[in-house]
mmCIF entry with sequence, helices, sheets and N, C-alpha, C, O atoms, coordinates in Angstrom:
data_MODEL
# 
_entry.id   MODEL 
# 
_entity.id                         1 
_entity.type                       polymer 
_entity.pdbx_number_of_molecules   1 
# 
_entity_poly.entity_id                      1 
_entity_poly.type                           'polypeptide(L)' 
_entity_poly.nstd_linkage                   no 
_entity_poly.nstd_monomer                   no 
_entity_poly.pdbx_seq_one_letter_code       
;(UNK)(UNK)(UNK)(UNK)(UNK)(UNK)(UNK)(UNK)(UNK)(UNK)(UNK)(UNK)(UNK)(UNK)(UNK)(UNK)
(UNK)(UNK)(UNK)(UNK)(UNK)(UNK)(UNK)(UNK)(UNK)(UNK)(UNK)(UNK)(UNK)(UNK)(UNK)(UNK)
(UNK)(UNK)(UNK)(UNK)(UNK)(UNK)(UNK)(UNK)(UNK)(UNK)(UNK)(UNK)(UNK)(UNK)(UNK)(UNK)
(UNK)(UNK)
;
_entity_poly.pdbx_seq_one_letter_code_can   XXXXXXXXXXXXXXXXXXXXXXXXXXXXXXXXXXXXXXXXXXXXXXXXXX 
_entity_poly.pdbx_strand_id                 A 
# 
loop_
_entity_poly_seq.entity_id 
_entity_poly_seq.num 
_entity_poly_seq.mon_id 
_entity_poly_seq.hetero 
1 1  UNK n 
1 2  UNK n 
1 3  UNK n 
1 4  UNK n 
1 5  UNK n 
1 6  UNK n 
1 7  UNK n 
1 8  UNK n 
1 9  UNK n 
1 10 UNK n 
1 11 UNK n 
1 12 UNK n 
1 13 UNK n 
1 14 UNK n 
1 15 UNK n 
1 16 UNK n 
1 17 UNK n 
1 18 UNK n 
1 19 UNK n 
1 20 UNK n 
1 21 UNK n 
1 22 UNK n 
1 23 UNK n 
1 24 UNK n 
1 25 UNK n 
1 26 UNK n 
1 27 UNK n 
1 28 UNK n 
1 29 UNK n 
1 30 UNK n 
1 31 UNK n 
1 32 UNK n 
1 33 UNK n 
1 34 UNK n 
1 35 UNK n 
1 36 UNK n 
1 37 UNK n 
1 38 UNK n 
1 39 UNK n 
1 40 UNK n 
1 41 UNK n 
1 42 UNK n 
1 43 UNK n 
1 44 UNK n 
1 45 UNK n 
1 46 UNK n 
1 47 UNK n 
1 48 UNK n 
1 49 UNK n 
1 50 UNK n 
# 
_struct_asym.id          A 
_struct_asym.entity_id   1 
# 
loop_
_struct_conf.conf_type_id 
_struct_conf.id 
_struct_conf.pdbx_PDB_helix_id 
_struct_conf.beg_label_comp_id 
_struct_conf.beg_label_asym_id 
_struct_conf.beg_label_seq_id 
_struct_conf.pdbx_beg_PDB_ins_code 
_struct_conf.end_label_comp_id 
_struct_conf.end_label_asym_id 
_struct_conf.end_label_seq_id 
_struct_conf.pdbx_end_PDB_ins_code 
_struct_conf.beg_auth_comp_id 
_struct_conf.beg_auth_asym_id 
_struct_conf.beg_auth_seq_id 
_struct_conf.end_auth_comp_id 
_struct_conf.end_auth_asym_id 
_struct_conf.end_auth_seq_id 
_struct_conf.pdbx_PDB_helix_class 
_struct_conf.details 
_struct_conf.pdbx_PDB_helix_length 
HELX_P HELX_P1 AA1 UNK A 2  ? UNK A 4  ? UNK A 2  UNK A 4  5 ? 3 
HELX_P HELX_P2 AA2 UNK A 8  ? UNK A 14 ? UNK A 8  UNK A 14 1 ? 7 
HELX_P HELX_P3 AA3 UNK A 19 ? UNK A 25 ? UNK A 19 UNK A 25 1 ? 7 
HELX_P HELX_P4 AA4 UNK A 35 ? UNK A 42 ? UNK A 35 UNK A 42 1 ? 8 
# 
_struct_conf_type.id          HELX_P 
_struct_conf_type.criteria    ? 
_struct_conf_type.reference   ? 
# 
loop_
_atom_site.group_PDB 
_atom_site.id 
_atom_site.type_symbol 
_atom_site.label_atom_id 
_atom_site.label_alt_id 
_atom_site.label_comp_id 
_atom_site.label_asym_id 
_atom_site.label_entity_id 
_atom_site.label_seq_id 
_atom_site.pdbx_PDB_ins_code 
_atom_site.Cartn_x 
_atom_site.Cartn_y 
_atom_site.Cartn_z 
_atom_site.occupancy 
_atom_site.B_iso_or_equiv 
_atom_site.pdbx_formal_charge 
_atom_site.auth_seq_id 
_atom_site.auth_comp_id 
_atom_site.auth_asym_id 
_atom_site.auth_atom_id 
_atom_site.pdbx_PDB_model_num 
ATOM 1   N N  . UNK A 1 1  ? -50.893 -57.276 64.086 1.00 0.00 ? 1  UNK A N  1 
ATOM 2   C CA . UNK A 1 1  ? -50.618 -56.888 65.451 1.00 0.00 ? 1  UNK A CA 1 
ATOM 3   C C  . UNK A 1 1  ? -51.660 -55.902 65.948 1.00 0.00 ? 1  UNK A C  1 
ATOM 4   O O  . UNK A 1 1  ? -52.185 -55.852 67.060 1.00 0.00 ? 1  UNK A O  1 
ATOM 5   N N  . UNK A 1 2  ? -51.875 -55.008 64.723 1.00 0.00 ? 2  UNK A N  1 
ATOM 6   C CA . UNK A 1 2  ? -53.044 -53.833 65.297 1.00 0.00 ? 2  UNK A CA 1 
ATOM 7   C C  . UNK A 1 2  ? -54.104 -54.470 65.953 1.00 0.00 ? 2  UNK A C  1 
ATOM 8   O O  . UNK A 1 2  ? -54.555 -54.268 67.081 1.00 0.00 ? 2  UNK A O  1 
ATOM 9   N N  . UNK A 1 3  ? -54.607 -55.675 64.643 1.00 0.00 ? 3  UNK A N  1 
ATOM 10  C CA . UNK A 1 3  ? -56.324 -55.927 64.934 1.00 0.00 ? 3  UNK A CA 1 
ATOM 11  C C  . UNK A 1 3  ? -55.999 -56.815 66.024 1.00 0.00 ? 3  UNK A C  1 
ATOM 12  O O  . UNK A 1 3  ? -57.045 -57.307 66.447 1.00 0.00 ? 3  UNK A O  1 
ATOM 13  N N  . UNK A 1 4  ? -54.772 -57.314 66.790 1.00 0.00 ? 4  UNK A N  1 
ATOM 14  C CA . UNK A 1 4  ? -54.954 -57.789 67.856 1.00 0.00 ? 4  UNK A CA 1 
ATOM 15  C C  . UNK A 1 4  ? -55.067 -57.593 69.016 1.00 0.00 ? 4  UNK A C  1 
ATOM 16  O O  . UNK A 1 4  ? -55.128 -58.383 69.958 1.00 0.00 ? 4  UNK A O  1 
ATOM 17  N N  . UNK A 1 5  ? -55.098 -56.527 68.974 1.00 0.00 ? 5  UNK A N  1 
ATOM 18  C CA . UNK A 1 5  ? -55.244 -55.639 69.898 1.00 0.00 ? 5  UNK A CA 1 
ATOM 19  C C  . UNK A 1 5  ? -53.557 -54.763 70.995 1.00 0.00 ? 5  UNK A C  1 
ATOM 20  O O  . UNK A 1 5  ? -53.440 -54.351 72.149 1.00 0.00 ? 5  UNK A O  1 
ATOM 21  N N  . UNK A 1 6  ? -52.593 -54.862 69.781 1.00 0.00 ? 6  UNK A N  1 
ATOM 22  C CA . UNK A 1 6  ? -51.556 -54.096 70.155 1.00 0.00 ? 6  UNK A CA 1 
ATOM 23  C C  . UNK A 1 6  ? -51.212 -52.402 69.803 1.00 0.00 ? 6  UNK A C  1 
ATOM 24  O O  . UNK A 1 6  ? -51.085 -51.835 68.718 1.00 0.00 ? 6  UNK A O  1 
ATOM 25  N N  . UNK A 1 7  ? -51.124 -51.884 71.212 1.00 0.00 ? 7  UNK A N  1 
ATOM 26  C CA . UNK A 1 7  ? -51.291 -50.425 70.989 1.00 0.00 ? 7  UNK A CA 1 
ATOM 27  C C  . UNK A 1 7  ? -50.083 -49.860 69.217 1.00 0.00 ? 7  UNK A C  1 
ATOM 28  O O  . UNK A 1 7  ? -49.051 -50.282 68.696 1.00 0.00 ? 7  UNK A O  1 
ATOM 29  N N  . UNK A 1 8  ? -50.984 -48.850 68.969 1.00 0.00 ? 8  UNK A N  1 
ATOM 30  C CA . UNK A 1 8  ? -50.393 -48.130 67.663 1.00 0.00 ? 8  UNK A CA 1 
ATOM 31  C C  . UNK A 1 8  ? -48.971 -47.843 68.142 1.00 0.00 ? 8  UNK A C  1 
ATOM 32  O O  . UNK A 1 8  ? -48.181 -48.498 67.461 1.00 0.00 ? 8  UNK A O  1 
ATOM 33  N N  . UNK A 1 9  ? -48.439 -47.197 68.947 1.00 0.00 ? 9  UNK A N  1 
ATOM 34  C CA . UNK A 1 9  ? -47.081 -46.847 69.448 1.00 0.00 ? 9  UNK A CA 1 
ATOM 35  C C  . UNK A 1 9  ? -46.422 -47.914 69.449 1.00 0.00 ? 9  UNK A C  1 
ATOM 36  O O  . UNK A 1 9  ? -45.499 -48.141 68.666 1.00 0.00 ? 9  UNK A O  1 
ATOM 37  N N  . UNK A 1 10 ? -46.851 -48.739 70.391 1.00 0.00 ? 10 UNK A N  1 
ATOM 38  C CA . UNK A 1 10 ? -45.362 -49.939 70.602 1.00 0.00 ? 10 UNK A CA 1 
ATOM 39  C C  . UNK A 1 10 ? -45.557 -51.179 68.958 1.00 0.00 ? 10 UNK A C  1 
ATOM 40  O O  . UNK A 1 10 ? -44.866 -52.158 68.679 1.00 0.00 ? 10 UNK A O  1 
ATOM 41  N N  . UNK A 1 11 ? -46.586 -50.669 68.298 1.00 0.00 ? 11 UNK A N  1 
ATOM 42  C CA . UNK A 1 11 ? -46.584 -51.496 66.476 1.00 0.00 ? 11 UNK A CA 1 
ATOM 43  C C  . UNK A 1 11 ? -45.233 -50.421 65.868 1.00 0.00 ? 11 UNK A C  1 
ATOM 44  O O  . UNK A 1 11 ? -44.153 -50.892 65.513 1.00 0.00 ? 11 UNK A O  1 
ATOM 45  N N  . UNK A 1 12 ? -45.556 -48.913 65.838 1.00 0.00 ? 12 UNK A N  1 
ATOM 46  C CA . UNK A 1 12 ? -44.914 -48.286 65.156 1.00 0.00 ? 12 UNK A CA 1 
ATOM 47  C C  . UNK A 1 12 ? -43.198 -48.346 65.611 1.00 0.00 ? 12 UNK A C  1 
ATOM 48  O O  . UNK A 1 12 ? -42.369 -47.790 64.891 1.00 0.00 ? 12 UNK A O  1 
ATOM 49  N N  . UNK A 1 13 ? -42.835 -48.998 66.735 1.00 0.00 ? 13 UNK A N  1 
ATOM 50  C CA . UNK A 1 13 ? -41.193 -48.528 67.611 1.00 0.00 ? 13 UNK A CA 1 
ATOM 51  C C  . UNK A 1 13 ? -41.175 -50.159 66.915 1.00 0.00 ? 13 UNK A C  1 
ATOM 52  O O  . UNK A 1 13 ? -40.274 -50.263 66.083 1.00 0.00 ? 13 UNK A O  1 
ATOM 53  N N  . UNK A 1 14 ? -41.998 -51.430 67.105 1.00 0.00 ? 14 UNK A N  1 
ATOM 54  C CA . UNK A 1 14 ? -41.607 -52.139 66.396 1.00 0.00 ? 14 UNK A CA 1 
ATOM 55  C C  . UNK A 1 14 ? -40.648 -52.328 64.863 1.00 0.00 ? 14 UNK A C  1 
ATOM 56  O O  . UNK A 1 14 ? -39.557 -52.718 64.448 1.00 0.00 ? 14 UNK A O  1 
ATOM 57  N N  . UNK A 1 15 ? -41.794 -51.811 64.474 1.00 0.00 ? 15 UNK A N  1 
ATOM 58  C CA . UNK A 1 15 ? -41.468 -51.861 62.669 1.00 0.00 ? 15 UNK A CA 1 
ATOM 59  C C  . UNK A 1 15 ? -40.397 -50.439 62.570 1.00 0.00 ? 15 UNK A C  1 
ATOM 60  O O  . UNK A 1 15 ? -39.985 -50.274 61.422 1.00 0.00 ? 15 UNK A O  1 
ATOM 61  N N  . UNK A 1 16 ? -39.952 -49.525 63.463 1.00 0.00 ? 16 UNK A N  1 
ATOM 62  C CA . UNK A 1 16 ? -39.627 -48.453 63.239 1.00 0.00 ? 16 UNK A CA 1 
ATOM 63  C C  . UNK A 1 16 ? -39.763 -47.258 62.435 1.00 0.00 ? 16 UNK A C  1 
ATOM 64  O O  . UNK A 1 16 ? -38.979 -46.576 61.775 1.00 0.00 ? 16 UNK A O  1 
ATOM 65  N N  . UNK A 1 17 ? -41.024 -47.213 62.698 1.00 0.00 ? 17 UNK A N  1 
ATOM 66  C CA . UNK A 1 17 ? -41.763 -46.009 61.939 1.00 0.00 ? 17 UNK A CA 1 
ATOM 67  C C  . UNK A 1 17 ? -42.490 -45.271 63.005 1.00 0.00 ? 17 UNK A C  1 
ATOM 68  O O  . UNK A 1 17 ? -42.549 -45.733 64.145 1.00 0.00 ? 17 UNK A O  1 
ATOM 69  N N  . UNK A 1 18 ? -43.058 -44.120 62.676 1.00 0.00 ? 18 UNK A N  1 
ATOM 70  C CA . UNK A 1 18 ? -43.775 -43.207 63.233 1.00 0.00 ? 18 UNK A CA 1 
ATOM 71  C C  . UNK A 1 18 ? -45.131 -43.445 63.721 1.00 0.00 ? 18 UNK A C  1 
ATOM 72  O O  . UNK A 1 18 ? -45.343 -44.462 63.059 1.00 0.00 ? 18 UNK A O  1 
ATOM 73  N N  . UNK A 1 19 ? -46.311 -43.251 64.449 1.00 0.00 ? 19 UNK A N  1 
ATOM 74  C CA . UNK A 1 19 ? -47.559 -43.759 64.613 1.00 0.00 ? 19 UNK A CA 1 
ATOM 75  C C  . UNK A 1 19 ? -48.081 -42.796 63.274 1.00 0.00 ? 19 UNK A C  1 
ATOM 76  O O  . UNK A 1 19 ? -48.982 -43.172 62.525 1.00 0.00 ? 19 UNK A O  1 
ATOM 77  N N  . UNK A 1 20 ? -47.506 -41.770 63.149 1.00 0.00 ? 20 UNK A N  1 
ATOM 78  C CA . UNK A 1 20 ? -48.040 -40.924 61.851 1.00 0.00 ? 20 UNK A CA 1 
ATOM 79  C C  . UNK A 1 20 ? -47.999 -41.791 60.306 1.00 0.00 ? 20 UNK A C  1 
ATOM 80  O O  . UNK A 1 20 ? -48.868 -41.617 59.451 1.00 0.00 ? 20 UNK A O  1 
ATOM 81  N N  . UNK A 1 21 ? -47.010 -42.595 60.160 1.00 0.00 ? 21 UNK A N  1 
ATOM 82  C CA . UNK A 1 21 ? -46.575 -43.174 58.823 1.00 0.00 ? 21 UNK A CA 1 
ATOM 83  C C  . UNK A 1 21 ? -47.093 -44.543 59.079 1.00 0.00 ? 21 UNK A C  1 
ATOM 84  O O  . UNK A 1 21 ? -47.608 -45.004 58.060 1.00 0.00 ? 21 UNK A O  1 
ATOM 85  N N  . UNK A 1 22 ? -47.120 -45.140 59.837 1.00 0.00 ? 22 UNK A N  1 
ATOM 86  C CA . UNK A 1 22 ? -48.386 -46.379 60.396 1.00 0.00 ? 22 UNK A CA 1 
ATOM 87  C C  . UNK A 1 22 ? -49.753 -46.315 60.101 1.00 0.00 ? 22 UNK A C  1 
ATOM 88  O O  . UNK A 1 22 ? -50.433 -47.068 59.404 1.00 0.00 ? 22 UNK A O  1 
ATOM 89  N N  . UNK A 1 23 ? -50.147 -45.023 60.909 1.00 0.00 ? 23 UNK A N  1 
ATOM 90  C CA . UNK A 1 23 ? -51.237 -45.247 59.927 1.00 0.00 ? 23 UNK A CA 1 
ATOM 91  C C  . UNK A 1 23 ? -51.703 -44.624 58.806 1.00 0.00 ? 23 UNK A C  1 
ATOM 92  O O  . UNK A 1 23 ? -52.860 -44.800 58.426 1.00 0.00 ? 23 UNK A O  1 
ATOM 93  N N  . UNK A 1 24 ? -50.725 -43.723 58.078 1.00 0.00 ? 24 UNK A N  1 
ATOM 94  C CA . UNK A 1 24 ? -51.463 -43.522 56.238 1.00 0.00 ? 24 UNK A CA 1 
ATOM 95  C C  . UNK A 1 24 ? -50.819 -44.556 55.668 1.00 0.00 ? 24 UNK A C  1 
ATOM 96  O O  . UNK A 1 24 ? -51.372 -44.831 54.602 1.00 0.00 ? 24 UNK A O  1 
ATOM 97  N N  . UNK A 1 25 ? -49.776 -45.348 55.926 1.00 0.00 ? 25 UNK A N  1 
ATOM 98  C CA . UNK A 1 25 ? -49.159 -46.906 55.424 1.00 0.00 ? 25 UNK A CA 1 
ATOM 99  C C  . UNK A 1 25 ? -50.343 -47.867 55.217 1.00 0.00 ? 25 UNK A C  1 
ATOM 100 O O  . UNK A 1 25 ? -50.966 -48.118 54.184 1.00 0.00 ? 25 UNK A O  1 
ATOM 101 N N  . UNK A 1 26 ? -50.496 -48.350 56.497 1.00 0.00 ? 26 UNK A N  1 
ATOM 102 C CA . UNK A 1 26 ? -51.011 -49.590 56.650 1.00 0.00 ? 26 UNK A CA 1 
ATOM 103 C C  . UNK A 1 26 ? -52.453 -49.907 57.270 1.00 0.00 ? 26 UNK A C  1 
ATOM 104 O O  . UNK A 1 26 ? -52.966 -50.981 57.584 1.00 0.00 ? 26 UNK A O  1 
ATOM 105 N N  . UNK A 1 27 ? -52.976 -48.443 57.343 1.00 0.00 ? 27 UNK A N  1 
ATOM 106 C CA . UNK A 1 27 ? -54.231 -48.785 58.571 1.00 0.00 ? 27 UNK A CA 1 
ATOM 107 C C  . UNK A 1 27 ? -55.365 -48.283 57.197 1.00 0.00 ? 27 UNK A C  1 
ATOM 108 O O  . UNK A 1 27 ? -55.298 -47.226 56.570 1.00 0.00 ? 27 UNK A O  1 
ATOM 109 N N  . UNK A 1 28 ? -56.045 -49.045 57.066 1.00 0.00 ? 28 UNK A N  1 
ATOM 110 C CA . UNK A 1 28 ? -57.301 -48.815 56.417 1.00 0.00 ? 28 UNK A CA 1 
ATOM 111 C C  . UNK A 1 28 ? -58.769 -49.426 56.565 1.00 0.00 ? 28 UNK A C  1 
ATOM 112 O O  . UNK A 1 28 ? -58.994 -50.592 56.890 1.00 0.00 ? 28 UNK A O  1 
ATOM 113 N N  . UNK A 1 29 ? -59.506 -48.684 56.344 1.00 0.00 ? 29 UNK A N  1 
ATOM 114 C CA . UNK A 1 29 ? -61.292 -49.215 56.544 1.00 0.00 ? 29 UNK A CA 1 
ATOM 115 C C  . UNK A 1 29 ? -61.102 -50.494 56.389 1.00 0.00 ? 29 UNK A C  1 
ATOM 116 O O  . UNK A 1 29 ? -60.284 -51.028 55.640 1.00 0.00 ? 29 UNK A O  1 
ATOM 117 N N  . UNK A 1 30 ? -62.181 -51.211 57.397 1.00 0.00 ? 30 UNK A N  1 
ATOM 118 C CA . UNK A 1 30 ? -62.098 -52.700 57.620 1.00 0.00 ? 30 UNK A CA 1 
ATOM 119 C C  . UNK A 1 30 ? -63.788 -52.834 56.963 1.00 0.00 ? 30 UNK A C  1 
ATOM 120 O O  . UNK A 1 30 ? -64.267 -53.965 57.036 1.00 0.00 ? 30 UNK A O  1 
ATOM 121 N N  . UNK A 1 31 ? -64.582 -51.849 56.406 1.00 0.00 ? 31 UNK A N  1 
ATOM 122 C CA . UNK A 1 31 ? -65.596 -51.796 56.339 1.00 0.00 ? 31 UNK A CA 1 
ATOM 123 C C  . UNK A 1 31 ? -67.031 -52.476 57.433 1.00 0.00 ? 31 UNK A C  1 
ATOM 124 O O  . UNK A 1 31 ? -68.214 -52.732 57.209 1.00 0.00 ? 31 UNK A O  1 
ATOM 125 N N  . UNK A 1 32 ? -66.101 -52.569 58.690 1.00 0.00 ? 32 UNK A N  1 
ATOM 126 C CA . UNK A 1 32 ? -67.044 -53.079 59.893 1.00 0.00 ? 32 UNK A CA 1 
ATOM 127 C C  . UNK A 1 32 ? -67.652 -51.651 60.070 1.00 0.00 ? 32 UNK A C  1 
ATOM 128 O O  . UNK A 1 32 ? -67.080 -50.661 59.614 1.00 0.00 ? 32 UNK A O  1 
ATOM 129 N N  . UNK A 1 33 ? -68.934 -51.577 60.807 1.00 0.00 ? 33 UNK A N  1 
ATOM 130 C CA . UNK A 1 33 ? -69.622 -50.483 61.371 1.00 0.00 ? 33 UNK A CA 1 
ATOM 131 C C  . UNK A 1 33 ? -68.981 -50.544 62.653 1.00 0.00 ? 33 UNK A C  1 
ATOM 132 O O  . UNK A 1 33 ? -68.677 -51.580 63.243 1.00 0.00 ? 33 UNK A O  1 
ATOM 133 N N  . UNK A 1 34 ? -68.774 -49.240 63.088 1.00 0.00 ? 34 UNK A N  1 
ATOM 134 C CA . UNK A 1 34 ? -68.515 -49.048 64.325 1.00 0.00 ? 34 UNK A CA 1 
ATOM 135 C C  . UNK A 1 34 ? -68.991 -49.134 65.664 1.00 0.00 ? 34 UNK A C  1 
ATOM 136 O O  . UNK A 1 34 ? -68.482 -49.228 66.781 1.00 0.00 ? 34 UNK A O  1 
ATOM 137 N N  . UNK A 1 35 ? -70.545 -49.048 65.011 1.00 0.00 ? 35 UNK A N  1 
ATOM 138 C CA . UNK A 1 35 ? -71.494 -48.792 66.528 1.00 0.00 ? 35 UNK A CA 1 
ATOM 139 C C  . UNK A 1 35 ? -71.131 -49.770 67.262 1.00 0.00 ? 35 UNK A C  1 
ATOM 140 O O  . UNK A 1 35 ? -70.804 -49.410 68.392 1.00 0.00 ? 35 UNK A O  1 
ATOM 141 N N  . UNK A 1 36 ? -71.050 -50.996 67.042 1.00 0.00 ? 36 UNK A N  1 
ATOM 142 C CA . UNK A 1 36 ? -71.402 -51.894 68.103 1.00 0.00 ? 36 UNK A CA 1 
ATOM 143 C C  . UNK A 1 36 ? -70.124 -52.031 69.018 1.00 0.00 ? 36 UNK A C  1 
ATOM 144 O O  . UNK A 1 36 ? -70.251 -52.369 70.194 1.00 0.00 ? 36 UNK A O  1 
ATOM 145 N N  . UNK A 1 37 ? -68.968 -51.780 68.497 1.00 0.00 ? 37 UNK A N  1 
ATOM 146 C CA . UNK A 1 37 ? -67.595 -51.531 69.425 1.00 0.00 ? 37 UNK A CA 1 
ATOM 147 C C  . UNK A 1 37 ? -67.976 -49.972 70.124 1.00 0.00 ? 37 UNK A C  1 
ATOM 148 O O  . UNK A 1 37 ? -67.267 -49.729 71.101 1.00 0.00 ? 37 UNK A O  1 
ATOM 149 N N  . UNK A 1 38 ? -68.982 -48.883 69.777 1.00 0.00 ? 38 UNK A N  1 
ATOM 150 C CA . UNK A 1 38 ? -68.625 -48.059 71.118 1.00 0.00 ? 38 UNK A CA 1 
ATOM 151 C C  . UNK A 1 38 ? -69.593 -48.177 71.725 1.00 0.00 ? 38 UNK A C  1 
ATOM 152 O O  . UNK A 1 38 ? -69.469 -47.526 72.762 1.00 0.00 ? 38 UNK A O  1 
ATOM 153 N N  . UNK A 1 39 ? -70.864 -48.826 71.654 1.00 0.00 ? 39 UNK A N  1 
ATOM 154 C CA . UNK A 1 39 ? -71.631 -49.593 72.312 1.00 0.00 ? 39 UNK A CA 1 
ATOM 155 C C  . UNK A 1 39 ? -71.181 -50.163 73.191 1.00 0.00 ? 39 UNK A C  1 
ATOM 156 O O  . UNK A 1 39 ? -71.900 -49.992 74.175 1.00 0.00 ? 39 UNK A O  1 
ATOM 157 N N  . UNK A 1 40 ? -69.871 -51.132 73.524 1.00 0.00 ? 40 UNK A N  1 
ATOM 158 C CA . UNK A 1 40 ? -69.549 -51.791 73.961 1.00 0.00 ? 40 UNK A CA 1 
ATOM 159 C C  . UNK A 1 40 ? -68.516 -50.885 75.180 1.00 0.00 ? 40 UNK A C  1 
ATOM 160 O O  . UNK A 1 40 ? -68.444 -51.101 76.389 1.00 0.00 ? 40 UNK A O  1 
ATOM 161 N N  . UNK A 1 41 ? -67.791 -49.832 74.361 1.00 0.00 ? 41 UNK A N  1 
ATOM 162 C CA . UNK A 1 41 ? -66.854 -48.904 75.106 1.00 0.00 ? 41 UNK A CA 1 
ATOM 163 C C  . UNK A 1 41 ? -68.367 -47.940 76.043 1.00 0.00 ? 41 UNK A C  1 
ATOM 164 O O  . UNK A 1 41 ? -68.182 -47.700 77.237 1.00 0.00 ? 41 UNK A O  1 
ATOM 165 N N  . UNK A 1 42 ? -69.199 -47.660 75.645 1.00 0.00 ? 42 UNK A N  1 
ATOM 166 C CA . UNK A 1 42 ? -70.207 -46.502 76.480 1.00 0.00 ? 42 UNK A CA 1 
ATOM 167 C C  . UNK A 1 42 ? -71.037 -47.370 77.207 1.00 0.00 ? 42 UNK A C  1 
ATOM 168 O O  . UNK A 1 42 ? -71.392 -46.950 78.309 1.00 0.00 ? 42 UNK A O  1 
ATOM 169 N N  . UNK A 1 43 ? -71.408 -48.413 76.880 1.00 0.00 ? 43 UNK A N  1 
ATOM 170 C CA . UNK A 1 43 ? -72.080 -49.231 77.457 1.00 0.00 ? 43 UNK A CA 1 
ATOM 171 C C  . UNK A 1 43 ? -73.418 -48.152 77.367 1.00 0.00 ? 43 UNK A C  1 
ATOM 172 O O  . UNK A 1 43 ? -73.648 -47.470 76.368 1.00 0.00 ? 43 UNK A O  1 
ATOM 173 N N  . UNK A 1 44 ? -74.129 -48.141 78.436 1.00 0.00 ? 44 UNK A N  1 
ATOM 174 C CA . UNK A 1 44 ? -75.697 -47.767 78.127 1.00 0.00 ? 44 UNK A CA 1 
ATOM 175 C C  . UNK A 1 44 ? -75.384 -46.057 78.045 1.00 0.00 ? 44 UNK A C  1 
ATOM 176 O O  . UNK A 1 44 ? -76.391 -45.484 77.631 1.00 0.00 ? 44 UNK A O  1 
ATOM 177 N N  . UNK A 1 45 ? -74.442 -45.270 78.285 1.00 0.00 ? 45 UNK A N  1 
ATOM 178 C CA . UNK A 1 45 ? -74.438 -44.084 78.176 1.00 0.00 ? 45 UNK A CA 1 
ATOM 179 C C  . UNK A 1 45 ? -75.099 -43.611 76.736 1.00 0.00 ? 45 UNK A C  1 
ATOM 180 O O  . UNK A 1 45 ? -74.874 -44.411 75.828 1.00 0.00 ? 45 UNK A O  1 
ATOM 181 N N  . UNK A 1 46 ? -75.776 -42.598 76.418 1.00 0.00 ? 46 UNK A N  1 
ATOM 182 C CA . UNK A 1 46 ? -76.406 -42.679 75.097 1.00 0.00 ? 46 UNK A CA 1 
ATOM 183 C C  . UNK A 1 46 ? -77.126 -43.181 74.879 1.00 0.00 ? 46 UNK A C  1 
ATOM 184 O O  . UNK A 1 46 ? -77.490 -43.071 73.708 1.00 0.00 ? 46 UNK A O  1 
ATOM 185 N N  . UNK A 1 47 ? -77.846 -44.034 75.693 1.00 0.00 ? 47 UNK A N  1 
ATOM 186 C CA . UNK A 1 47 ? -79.151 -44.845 75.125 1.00 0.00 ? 47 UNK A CA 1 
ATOM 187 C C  . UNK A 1 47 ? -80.226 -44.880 76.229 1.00 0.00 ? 47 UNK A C  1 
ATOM 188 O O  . UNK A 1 47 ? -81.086 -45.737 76.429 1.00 0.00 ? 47 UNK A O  1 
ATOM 189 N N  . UNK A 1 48 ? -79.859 -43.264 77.176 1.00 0.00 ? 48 UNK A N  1 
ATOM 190 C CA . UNK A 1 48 ? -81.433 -42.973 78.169 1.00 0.00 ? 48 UNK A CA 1 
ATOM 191 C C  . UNK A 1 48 ? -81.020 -44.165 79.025 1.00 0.00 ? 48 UNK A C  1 
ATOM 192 O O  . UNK A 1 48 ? -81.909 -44.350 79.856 1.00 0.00 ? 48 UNK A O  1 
ATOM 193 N N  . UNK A 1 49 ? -80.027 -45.051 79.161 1.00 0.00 ? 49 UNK A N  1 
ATOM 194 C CA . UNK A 1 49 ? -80.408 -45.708 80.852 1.00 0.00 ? 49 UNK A CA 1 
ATOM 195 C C  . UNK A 1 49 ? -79.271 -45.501 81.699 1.00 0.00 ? 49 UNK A C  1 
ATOM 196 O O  . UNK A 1 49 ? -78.176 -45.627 81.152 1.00 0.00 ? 49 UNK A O  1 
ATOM 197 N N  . UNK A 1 50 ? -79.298 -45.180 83.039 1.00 0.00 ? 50 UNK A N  1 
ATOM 198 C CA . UNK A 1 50 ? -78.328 -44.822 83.997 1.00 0.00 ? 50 UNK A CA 1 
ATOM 199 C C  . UNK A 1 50 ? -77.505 -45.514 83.997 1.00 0.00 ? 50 UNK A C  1 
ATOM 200 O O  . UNK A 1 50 ? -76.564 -45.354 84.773 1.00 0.00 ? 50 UNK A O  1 
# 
């Protein structure tokens, strides 16, 4: 549900747990690099073009 893009809160009221116990449970390194998802969130901010 996470990697599908369903917010952490309405996963955790699902399963009835906490967003705190969600994720030291179940959320772990996917070993993807990150850059290119906040690349995508900043778009050119950070990279000198307006």
């Amino acid at each position: 549900m996470i990697s599908a893009g369903t917010p952490l809160g309405d996963v955790a009221e699902y399963l009835g747990d906490t967003v705190q116990t969600l994720v030291k449970t179940y959320l772990h390194a996917s070993g993807v690099d990150p850059v290119s998802t906040l690349d995508k969130i900043l778009g050119a901010v950070g990279k000198g073009k307006p």
